[in-house]
C-alpha positions in Angstrom: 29.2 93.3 275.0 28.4 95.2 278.0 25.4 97.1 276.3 23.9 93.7 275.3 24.4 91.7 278.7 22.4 94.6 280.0 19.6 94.4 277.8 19.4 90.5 278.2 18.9 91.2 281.6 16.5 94.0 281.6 14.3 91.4 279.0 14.5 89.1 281.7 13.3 91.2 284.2 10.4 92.3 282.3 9.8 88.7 281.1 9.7 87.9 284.9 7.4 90.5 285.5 5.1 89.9 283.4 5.0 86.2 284.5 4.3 87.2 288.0 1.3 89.3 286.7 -0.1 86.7 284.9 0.0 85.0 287.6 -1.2 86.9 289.8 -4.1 87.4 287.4 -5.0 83.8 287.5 -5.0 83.4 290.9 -6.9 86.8 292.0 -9.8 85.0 289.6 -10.4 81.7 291.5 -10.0 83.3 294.7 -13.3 83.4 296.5 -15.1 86.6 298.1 -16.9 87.4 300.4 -20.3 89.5 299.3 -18.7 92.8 300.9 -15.9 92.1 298.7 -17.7 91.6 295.6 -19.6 94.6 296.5 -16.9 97.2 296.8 -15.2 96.3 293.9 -17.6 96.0 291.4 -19.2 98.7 292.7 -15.8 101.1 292.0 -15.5 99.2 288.8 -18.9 100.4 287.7 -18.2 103.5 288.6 -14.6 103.8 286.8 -16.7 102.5 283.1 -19.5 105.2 283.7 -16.8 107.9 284.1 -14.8 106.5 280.6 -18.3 106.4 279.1 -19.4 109.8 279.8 -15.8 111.3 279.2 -16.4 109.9 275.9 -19.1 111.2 274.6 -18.6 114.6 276.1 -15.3 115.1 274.0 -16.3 113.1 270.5 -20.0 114.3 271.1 -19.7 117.4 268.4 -16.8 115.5 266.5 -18.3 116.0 262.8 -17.4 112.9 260.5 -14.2 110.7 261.2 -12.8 107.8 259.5 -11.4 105.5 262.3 -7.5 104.1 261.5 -6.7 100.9 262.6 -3.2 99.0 262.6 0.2 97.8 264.1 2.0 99.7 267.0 5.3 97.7 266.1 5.2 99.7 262.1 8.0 101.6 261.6 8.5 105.7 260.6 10.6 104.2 257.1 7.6 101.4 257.0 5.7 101.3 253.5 2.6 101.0 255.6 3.6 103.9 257.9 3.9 105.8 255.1 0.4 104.9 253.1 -1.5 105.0 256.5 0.4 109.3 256.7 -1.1 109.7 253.2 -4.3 108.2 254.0 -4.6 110.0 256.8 -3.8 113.6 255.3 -6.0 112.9 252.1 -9.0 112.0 254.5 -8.6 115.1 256.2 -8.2 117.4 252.5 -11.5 115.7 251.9 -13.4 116.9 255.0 -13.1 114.1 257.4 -11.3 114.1 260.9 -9.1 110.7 261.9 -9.6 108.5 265.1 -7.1 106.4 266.2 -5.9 104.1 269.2 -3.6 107.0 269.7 -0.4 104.8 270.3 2.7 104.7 268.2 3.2 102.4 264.7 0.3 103.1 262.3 -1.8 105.2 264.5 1.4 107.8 265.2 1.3 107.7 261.1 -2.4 108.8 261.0 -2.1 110.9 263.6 0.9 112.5 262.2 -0.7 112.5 258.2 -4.2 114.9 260.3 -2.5 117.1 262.0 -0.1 117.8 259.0 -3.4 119.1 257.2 -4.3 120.6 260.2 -7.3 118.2 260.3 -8.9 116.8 263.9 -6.9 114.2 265.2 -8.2 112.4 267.7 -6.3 109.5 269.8 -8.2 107.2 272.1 -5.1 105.7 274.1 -5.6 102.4 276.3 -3.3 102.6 279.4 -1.6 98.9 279.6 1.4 97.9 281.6 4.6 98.7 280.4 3.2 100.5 277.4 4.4 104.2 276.4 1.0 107.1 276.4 0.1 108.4 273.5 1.7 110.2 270.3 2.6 113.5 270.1 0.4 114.6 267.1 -3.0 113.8 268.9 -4.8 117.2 269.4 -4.7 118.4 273.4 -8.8 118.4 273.6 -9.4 115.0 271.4 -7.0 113.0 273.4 -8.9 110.2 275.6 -7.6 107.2 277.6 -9.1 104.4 278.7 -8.8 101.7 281.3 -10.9 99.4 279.2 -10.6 97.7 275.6 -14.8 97.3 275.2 -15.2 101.1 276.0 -12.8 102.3 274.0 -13.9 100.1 271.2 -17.5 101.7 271.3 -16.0 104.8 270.9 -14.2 103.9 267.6 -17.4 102.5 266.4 -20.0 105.0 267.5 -18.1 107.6 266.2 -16.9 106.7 263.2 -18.3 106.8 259.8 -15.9 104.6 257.7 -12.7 102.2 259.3 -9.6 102.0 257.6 -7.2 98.7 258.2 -3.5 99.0 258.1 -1.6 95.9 258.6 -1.8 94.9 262.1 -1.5 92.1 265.0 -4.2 90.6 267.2 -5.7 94.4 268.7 -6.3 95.2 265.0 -7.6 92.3 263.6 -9.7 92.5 266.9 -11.2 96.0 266.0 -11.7 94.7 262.6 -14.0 92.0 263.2 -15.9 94.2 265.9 -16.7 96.8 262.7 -17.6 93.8 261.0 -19.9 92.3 263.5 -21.7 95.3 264.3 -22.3 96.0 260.6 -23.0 92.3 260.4 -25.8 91.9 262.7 -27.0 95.8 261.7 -25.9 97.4 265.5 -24.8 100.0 263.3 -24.9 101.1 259.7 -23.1 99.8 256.5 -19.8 102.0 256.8 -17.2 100.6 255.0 -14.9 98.9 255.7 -11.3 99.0 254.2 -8.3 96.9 253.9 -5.2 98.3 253.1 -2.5 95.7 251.6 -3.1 93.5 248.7 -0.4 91.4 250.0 -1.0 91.5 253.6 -4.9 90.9 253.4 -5.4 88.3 251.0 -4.7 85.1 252.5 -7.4 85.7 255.4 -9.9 87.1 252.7 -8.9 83.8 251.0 -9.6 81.8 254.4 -12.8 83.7 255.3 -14.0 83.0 251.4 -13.1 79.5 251.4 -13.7 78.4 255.3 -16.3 80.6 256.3 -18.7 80.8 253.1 -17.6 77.4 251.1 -17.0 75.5 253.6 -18.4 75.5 256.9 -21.9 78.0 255.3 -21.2 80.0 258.9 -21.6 83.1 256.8 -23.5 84.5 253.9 -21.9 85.5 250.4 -23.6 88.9 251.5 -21.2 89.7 254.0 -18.2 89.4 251.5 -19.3 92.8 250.6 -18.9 94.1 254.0 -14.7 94.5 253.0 -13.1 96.6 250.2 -9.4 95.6 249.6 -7.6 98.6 248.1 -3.5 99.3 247.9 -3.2 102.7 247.4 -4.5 106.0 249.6 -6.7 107.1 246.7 -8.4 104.2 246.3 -9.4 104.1 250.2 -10.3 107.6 250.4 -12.5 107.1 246.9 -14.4 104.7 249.1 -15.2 106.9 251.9 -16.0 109.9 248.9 -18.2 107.3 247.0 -20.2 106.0 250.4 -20.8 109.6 251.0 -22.4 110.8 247.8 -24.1 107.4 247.6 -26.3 109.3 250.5 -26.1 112.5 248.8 -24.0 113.3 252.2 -20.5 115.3 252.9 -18.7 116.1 255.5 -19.9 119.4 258.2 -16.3 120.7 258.4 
């Protein structure tokens, strides 16, 4: 009874929290400045992205091919998906390929976890949010990376990456889906593919995409259909990645 007054009251305190941020937030962005304010603090902003930017691309610079892992931080350790996402990771790596992931806990611990089991680079490029935990504990010490900001963090997973793998996932994944998808779209960067993993869990927006998107509203072309491969097992999604490579007479450089 005790245990559970005291976690009511420790949600509450973060839920009050939170609500003074947001606040906070809201009110910091119809506040007006002066020019010496805007100034200074864009200025230091500018400065903080060119420092993300260059750490960046002096630690992923020489990386060799990696197959970007994307899903939920809330997935379990006994989690099906947890589980595939392991496999996935530790096939990719018996294949030649290193793994990136957002370095957190959930699906990216699991691919994490499934690289350095095959003693495979494993990269982890952490966002630092507010009440958030760092990153997992089976990111390599040199390929670990954090950032203070989602867009570049997110060119990171896409310049870097030769493939993207989809676990099941909330708004941040679905998120650094459709970013693949738009830069492969609008041919920012090559035709990598793109993979869903879960039959089950995929369908209904490949459904709503199909029937919304193409059918119904003509906002996008039968074309880009083929920009997604829906797979269920860690064979399949790693056959993918193989076939996309010998398609270009390619393979991995380590």
């Amino acid at each position: 009874m005790i245990q559970r007054r005291l976690k009511t009251e420790a949600d509450k305190a973060k839920e009050d929290f939170q609500l003074i941020e947001n606040e906070n937030r809201i009110r910091k962005a119809f506040k007006d400045r002066n020019w010496n304010e805007i100034k200074s603090s864009d200025a230091w902003v500018i400065f903080k992205v060119m420092a993300e930017f260059v750490d960046g691309f002096e630690k992923l610079g020489k990386i060799g091919p990696c197959v970007s892992v994307f899903g939920s931080a809330r997935t379990k350790p006994h989690e099906a998906y947890y589980q595939i996402a392991e496999q996935i990771a530790a096939k990719l790596v018996r294949h030649g390929y290193g793994v990136i992931t957002g370095g957190g806990p959930g699906i990216m611990e699991a691919a994490n976890k499934g690289a350095k089991s095959e003693n495979g680079k494993s990269v982890g490029l952490n966002i630092d949010l507010p009440l958030e935990q760092g990153g997992n504990i089976y990111i390599d010490p040199d390929k670990m990376i954090s950032f203070d900001y989602f867009f570049v963090r997110k060119v990171m997973f896409v310049k870097y990456s030769q493939g993207f793998v989809v676990m099941p996932g909330g708004f941040g994944t679905l998120d650094e889906l459709f970013e693949a998808m738009t830069l492969i779209q609008t041919k920012k960067i090559g035709q990598f593919p793109i993979i869903l993993v879960g039959k089950k869990y995929w369908q209904g927006l490949l459904d709503w995409i199909k029937e919304t998107l193409l059918e119904r509203e003509q906002t996008i072309s039968i074309d880009d259909l083929d920009l997604i491969h829906l797979v269920e097992t860690p064979t399949e999604a790693v056959d993918i990645i193989d076939d996309f490579y010998s398609k270009y007479l390619l393979t991995p450089n380590f």
